[in-house]
C-alpha positions as a Markdown table, in Angstrom:
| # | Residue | x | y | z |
|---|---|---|---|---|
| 1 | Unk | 28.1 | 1.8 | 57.9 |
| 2 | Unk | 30.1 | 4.4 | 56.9 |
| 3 | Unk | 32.1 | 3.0 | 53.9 |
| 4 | Unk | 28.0 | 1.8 | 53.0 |
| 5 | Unk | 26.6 | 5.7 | 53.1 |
| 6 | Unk | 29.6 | 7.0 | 50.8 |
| 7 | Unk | 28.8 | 4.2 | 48.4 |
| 8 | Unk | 25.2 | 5.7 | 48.4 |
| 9 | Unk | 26.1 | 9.1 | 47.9 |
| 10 | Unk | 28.4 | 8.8 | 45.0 |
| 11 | Unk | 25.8 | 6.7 | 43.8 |
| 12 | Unk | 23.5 | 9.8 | 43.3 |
| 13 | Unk | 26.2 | 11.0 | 40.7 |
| 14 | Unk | 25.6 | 8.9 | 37.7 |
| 15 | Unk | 21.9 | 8.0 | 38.7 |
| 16 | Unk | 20.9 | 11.9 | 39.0 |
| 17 | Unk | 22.7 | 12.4 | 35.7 |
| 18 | Unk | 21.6 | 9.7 | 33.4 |
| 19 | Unk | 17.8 | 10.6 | 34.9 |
| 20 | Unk | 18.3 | 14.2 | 33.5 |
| 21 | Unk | 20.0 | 13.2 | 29.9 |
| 22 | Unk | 17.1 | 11.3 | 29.7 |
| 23 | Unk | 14.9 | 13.7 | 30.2 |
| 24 | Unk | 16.3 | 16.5 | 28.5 |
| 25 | Unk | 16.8 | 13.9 | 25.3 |
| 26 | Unk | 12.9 | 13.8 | 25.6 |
| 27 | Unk | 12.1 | 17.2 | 25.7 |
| 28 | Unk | 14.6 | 17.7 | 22.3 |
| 29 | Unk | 11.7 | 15.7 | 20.5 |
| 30 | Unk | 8.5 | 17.1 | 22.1 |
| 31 | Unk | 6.7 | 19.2 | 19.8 |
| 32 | Unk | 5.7 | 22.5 | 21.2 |
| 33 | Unk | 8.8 | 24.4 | 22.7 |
| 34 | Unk | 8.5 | 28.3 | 25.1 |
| 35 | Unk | 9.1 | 30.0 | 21.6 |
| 36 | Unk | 5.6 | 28.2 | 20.0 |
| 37 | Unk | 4.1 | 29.5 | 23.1 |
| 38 | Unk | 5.3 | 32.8 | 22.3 |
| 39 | Unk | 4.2 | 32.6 | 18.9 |
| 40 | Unk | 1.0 | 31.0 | 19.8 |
| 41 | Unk | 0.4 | 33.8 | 22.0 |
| 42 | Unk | 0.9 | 36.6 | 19.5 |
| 43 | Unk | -1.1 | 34.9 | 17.3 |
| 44 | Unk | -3.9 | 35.4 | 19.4 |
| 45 | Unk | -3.3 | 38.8 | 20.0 |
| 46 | Unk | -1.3 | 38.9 | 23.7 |
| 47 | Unk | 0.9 | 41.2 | 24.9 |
| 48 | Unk | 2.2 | 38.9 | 28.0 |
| 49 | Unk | 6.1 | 38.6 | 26.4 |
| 50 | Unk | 6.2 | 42.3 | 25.3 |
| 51 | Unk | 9.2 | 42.5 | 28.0 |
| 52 | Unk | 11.0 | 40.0 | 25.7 |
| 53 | Unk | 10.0 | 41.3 | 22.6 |
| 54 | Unk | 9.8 | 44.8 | 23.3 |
| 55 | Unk | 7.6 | 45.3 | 20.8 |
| 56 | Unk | 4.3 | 43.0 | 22.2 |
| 57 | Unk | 1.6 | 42.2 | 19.6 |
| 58 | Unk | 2.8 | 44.7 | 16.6 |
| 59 | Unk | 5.7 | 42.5 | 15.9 |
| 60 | Unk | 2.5 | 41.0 | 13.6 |
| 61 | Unk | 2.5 | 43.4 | 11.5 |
| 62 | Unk | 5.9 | 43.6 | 11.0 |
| 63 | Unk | 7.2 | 42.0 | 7.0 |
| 64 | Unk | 9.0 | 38.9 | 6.7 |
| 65 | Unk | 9.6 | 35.2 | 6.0 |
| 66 | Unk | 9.1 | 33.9 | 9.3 |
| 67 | Unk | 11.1 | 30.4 | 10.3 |
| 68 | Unk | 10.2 | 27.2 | 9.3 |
| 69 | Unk | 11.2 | 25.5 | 12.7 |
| 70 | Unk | 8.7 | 26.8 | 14.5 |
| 71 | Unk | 4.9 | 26.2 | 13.8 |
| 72 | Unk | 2.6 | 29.5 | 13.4 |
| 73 | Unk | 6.2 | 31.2 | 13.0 |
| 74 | Unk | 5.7 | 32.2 | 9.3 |
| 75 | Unk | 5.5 | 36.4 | 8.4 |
| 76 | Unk | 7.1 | 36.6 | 12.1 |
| 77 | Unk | 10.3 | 38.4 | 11.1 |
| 78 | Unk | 13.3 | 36.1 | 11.4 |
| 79 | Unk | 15.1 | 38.8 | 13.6 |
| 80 | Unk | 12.6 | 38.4 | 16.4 |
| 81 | Unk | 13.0 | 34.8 | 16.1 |
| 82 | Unk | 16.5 | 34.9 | 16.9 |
| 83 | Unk | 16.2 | 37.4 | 19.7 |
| 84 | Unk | 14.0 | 34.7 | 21.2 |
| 85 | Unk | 15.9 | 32.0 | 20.9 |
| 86 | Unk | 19.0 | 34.1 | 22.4 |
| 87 | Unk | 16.8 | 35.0 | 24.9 |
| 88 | Unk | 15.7 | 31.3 | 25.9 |
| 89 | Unk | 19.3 | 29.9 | 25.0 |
| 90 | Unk | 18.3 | 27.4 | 22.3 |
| 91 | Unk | 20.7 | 29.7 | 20.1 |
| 92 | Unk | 23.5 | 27.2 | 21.1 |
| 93 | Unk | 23.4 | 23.2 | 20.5 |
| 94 | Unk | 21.5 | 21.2 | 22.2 |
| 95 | Unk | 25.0 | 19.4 | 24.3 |
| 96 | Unk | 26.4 | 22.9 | 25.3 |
| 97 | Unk | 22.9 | 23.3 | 26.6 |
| 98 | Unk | 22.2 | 20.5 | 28.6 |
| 99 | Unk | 26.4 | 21.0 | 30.0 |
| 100 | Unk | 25.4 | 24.6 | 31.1 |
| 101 | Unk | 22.4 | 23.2 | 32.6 |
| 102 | Unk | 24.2 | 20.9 | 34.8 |
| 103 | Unk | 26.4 | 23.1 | 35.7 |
| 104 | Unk | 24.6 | 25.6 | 36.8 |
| 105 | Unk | 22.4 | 23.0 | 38.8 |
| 106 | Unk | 25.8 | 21.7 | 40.7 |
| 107 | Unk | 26.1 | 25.0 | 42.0 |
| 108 | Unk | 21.7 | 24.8 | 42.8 |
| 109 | Unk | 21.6 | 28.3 | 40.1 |
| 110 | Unk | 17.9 | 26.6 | 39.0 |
| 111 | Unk | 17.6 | 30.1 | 36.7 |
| 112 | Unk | 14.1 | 31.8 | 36.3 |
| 113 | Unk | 11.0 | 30.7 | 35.1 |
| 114 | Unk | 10.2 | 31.5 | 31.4 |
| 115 | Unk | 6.9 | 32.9 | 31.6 |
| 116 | Unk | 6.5 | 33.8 | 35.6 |
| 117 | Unk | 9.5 | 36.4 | 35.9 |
| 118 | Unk | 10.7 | 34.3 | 39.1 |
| 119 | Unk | 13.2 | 32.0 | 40.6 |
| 120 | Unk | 12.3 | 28.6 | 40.3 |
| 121 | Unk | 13.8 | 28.1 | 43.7 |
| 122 | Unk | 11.4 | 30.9 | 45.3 |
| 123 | Unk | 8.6 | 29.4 | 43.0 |
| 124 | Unk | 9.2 | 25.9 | 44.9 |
| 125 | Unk | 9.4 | 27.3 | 48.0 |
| 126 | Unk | 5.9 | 29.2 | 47.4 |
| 127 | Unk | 4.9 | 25.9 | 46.6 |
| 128 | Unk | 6.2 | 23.6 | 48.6 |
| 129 | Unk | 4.1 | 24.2 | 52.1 |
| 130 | Unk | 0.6 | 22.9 | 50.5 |
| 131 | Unk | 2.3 | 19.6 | 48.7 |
| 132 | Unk | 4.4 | 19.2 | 52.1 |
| 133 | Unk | 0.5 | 19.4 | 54.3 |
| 134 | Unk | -0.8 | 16.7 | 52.2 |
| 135 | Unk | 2.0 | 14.1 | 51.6 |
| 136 | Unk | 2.9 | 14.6 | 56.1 |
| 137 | Unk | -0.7 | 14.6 | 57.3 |
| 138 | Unk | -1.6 | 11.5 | 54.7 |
| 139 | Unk | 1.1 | 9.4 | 55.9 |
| 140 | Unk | 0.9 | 10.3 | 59.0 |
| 141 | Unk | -2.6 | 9.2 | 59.5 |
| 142 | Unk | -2.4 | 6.4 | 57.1 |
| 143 | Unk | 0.1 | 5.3 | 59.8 |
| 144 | Unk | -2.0 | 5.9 | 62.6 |
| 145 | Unk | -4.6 | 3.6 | 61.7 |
| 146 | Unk | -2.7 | 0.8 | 59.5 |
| 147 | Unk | -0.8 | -0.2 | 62.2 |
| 148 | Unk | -3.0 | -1.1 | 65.3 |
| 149 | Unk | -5.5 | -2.8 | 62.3 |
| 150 | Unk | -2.6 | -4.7 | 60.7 |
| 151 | Unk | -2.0 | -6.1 | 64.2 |
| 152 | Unk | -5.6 | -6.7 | 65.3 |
| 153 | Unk | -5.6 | -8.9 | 61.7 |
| 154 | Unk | -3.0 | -10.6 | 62.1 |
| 155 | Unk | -3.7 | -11.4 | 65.6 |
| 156 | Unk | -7.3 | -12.4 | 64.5 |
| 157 | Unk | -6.3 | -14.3 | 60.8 |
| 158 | Unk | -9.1 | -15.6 | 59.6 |
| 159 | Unk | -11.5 | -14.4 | 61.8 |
| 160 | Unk | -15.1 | -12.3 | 60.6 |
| 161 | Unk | -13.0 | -9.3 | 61.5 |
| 162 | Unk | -10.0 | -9.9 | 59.1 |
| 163 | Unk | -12.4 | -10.9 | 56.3 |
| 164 | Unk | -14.7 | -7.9 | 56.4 |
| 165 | Unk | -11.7 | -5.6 | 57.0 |
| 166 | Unk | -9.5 | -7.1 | 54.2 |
| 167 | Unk | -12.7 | -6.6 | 52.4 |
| 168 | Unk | -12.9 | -2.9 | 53.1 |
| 169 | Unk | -9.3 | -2.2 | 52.6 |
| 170 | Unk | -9.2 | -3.9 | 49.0 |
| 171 | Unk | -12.7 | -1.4 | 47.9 |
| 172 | Unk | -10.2 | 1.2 | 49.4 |
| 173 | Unk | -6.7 | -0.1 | 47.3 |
| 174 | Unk | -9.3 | -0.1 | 44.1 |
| 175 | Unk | -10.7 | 2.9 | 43.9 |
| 176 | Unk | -8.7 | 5.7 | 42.1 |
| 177 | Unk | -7.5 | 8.4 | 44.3 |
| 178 | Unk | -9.0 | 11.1 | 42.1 |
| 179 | Unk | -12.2 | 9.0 | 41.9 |
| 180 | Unk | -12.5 | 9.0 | 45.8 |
| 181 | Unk | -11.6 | 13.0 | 45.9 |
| 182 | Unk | -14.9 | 13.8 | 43.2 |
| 183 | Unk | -17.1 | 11.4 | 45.4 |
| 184 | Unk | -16.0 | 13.1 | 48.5 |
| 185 | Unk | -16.8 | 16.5 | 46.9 |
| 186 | Unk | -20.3 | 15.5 | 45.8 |
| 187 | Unk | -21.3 | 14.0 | 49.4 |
| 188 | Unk | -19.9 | 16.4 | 51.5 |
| 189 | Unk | -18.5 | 19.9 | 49.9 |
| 190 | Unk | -22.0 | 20.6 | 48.4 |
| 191 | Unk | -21.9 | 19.0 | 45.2 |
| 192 | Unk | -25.5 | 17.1 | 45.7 |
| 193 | Unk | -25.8 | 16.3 | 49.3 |
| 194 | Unk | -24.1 | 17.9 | 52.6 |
| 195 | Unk | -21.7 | 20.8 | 52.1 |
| 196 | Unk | -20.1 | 20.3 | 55.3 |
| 197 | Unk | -16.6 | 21.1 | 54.3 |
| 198 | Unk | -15.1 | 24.1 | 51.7 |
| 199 | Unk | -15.1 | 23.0 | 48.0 |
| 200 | Unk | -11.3 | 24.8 | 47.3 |
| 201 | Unk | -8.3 | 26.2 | 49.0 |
| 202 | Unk | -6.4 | 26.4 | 52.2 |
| 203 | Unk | -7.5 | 28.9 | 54.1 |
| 204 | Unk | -10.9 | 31.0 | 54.3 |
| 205 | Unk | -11.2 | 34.1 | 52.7 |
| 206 | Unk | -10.1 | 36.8 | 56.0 |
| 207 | Unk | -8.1 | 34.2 | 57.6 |
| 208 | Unk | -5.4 | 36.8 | 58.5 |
| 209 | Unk | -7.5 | 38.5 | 60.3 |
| 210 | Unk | -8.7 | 34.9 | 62.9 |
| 211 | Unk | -7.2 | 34.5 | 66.3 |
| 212 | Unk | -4.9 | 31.3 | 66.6 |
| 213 | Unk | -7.0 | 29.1 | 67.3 |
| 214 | Unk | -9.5 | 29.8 | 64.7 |
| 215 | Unk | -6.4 | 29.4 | 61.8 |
| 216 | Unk | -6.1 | 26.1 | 63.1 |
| 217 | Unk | -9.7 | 25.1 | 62.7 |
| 218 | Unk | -10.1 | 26.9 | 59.8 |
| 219 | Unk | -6.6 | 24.9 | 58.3 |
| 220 | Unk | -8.3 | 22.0 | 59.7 |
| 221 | Unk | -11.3 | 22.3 | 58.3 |
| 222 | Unk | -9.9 | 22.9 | 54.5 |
| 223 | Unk | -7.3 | 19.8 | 54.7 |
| 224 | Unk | -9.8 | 17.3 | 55.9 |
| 225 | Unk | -10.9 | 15.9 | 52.3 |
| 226 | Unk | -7.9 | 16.0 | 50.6 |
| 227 | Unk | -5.6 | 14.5 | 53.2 |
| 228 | Unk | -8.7 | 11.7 | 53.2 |
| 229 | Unk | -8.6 | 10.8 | 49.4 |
| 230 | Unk | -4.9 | 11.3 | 49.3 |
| 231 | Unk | -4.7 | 8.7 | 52.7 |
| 232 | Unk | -6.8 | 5.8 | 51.3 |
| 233 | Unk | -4.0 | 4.5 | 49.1 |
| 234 | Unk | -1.4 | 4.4 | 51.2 |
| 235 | Unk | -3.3 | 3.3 | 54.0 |
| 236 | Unk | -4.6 | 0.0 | 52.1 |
| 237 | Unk | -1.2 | -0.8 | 51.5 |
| 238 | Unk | 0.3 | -0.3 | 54.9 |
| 239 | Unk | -2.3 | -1.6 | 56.6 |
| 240 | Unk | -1.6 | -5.4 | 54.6 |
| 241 | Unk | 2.1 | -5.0 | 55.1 |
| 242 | Unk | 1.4 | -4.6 | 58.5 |
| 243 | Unk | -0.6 | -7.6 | 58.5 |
| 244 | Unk | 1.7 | -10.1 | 56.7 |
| 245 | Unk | 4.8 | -8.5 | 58.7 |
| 246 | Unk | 3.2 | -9.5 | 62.0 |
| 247 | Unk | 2.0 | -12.8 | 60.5 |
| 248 | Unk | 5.6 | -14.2 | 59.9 |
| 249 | Unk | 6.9 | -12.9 | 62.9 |
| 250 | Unk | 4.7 | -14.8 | 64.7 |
| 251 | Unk | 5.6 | -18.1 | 63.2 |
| 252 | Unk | 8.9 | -18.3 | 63.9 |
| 253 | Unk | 10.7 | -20.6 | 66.8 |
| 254 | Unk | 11.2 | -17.5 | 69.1 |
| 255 | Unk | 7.6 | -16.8 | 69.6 |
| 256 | Unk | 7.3 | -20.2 | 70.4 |
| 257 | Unk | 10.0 | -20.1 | 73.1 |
| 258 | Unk | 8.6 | -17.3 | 74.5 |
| 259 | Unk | 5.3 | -18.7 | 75.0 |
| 260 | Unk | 6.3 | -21.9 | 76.3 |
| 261 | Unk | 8.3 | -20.1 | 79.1 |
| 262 | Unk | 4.9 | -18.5 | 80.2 |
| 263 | Unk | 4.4 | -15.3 | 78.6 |
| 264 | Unk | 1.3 | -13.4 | 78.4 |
| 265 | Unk | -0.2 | -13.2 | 74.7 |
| 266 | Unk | 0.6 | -9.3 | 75.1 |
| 267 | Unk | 4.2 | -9.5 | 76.5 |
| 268 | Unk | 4.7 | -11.3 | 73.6 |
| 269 | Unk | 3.5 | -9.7 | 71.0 |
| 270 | Unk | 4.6 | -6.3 | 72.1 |
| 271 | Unk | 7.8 | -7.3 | 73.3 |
| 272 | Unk | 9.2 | -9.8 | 71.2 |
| 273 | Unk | 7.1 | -9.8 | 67.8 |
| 274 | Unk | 6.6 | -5.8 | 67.5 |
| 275 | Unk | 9.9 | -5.1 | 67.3 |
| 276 | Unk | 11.1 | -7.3 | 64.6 |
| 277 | Unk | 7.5 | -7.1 | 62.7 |
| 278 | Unk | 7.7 | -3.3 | 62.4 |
| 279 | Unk | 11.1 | -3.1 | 61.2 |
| 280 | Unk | 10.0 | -3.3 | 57.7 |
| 281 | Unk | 7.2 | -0.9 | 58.1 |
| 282 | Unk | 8.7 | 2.1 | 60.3 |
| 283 | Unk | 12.1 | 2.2 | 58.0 |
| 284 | Unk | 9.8 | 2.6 | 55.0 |
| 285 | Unk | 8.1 | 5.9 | 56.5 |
| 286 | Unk | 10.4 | 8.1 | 54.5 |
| 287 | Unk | 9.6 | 6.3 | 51.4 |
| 288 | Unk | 6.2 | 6.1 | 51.9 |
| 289 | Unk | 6.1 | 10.1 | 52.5 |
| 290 | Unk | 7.6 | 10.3 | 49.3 |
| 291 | Unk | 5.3 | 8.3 | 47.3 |
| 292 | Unk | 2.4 | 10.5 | 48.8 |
| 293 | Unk | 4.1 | 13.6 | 48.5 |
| 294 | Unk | 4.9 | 13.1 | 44.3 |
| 295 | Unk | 2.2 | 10.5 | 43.6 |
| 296 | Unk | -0.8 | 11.9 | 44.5 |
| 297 | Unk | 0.1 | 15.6 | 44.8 |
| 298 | Unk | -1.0 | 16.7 | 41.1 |
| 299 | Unk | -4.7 | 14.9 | 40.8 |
| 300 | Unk | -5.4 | 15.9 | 44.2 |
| 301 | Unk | -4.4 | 19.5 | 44.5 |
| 302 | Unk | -6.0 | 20.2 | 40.7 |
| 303 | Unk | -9.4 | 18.9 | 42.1 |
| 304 | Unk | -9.0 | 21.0 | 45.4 |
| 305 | Unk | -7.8 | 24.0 | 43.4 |
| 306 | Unk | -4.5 | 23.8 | 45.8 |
| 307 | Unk | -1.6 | 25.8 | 44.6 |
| 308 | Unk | 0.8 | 23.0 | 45.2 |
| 309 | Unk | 3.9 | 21.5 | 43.3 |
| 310 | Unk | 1.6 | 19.2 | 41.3 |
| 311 | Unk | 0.0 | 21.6 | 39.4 |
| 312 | Unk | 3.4 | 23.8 | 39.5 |
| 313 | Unk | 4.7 | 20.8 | 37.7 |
| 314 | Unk | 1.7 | 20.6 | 35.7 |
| 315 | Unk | 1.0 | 23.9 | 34.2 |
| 316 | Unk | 5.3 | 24.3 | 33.7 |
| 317 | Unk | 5.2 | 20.6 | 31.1 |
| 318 | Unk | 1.8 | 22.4 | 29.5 |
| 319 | Unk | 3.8 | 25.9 | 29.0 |
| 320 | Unk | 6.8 | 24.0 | 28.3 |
| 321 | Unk | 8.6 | 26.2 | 31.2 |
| 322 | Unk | 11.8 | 24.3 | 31.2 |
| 323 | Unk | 13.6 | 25.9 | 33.7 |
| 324 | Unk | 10.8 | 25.2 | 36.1 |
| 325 | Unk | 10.6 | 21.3 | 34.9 |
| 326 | Unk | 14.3 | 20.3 | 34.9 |
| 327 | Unk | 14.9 | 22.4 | 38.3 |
| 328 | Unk | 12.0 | 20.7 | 40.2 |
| 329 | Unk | 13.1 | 17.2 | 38.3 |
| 330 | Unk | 16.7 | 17.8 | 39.5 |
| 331 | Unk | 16.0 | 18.8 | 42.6 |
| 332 | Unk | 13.1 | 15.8 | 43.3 |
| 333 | Unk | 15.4 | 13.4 | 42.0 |
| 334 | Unk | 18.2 | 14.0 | 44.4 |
| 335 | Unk | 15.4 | 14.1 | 47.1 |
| 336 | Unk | 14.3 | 10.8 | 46.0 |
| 337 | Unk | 17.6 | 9.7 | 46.3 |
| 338 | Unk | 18.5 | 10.7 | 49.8 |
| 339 | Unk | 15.7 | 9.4 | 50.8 |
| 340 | Unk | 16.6 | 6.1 | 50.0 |
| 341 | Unk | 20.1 | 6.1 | 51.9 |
| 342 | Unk | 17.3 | 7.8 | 54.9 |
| 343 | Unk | 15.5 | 4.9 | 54.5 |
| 344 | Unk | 18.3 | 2.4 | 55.2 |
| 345 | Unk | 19.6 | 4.3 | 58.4 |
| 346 | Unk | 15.6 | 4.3 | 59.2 |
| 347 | Unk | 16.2 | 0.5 | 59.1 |
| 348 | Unk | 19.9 | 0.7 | 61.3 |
| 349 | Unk | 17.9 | 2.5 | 64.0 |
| 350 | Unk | 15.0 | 0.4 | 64.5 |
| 351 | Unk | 17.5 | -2.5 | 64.8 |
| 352 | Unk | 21.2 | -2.1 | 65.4 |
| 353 | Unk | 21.9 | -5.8 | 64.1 |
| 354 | Unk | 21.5 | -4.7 | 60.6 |
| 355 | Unk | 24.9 | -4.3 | 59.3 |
| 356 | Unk | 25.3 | -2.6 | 55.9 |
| 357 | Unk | 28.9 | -2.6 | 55.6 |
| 358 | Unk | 28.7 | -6.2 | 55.2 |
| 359 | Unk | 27.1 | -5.5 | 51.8 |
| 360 | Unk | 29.3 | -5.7 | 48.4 |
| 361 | Unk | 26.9 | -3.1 | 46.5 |
């Protein structure tokens, strides 16, 4: 196992890299770079970057010919330009960039935001706690209730049960996540019929000032809807896997042994079947937090208002932050990554008799 896991790890090496050339290739094309936003800005009149410039919005008025490169950039003087670019780094090519870049990231140096005057490491880890809610309490739950229900179908195949429910759960797998997050808000946060839960946020304005007890409701309260439509995915799927786990399982000779030597229905399917059947969908919990955690974070939290890593990610692309969108990148990727080699030790502990090291790649 061991000779397996340091085949994974120096795996991440060229995997992580070749995900970040690509990306950073990608971003060399993209119209629309922090210095348009800067000149954008001044063109409207804003004083935000007047820590940059040191000069804020009378640079306008200042003579010259401006800079082609950059659209809006003409009668900006081509001084300021170049403090700008010095000032971002794009005043060296794009290679000694992108080799900087990676350096600095080996060493987890993820710089400063452009526009936010903070670490992108302490803007993560503002972040972080409201993606982390959704993705644990989604997967958790989704969990919760695929499991006994994938068992109850497969024990019942064919029955009314595992029609209507198969029925259910494929409405469910349809329906877009955000789709299911507006229709949640419109039935029940007081967009035409009940307003039974909050319409935004975490937390209640004064929640600082609630006893223990009333955080926890109050949390509660807030996290119910999103956690909901960010579940229903997740839960379709797992709850089929499940299903069609338990269903082979249960066709094999060793079930048949078992029965034939006069155990119950439940001794059997708890203590022969389970085992084997869940192998599949236990090892995959880390995966399945993972998909949660990036897939659904950015629709969900923008139609909550929740001040998560989705709309971090979001609003850094828009503003073209790029020290916020290769950090987070970098640092998901390798994440993503880990998690993989997690998820095949997940697999090792459910059942011992899987034996990586046997494995050529």
């Amino acid at each position: 196992m061991g000779a397996y896991i340091l085949r994974r790890l120096l795996l991440i090496i060229p995997t992580l890299l070749g995900v970040m050339i690509v990306n950073f290739a990608l971003v060399q094309f993209v119209p629309g770079g922090p210095i348009e936003q800067i000149i954008a800005e001044l063109e409207g009149g804003g004083d935000v970057f007047e820590g940059i410039t040191g000069n804020g919005g009378d640079v306008q008025e200042q003579a010259g010919g401006g800079d082609d490169r950059y659209l809006g950039a003409r009668g900006l003087p081509p001084e300021f330009i170049a403090e700008l670019e010095k000032e971002f780094g794009f005043d060296k090519p794009p290679f000694e960039r992108f080799l900087n870049m990676m350096w600095n990231y080996m060493r987890f140096d993820f710089g400063e935001s452009y526009f936010r005057s903070i670490s992108v490491v302490d803007l993560v880890l503002e972040k972080l706690p409201v993606s982390i809610t959704l993705g644990l309490w989604s997967t958790l739950i989704a969990y919760m209730i695929s499991i006994p229900m994938g068992i109850k179908k497969a024990v019942k195949d064919g029955s009314s049960f595992d029609t209507w429910t198969s029925g259910a759960i494929i409405v469910a797998f349809a329906i877009p996540g955000f789709l299911f997050a507006i229709l949640l808000l419109v039935l029940f946060a007081g967009g035409s019929y009940f307003r039974i839960f909050p319409l935004r946020g975490l937390t209640s304005e004064g929640f600082e000032d609630m006893n223990a007890i009333q955080q926890v409701l109050d949390y509660l309260w807030h996290i119910t809807l999103p956690v909901i439509a960010t579940t229903i995915s997740a839960f379709a799927t797992l709850t089929l896997l499940t299903k069609n786990s338990f269903l082979d399982e249960i066709k094999k000779q060793y079930v048949m042994t078992a029965r034939a030597k006069g155990l119950t229905e439940k001794r059997v399917l708890y203590g022969h079947v389970f085992r084997n059947a869940m192998l599949i969908v236990i090892a995959g919990f880390p995966a399945v937090f993972i998909g949660v955690f990036f897939g659904s974070s950015l629709i969900i939290e923008t139609i909550f208002s929740l001040d998560g890593l989705g709309r971090l990610g979001f609003e850094a692309a828009v503003a073209r932050d790029y020290p916020v969108i290769f950090g987070t990148l970098f640092v998901f990727g390798l994440v993503g990554l880990l998690v993989g080699i997690l998820s095949d030790l997940m697999y090792v502990f459910v059942d011992p008799r899987i034996d990586f090291d046997s494995r050529q790649t």
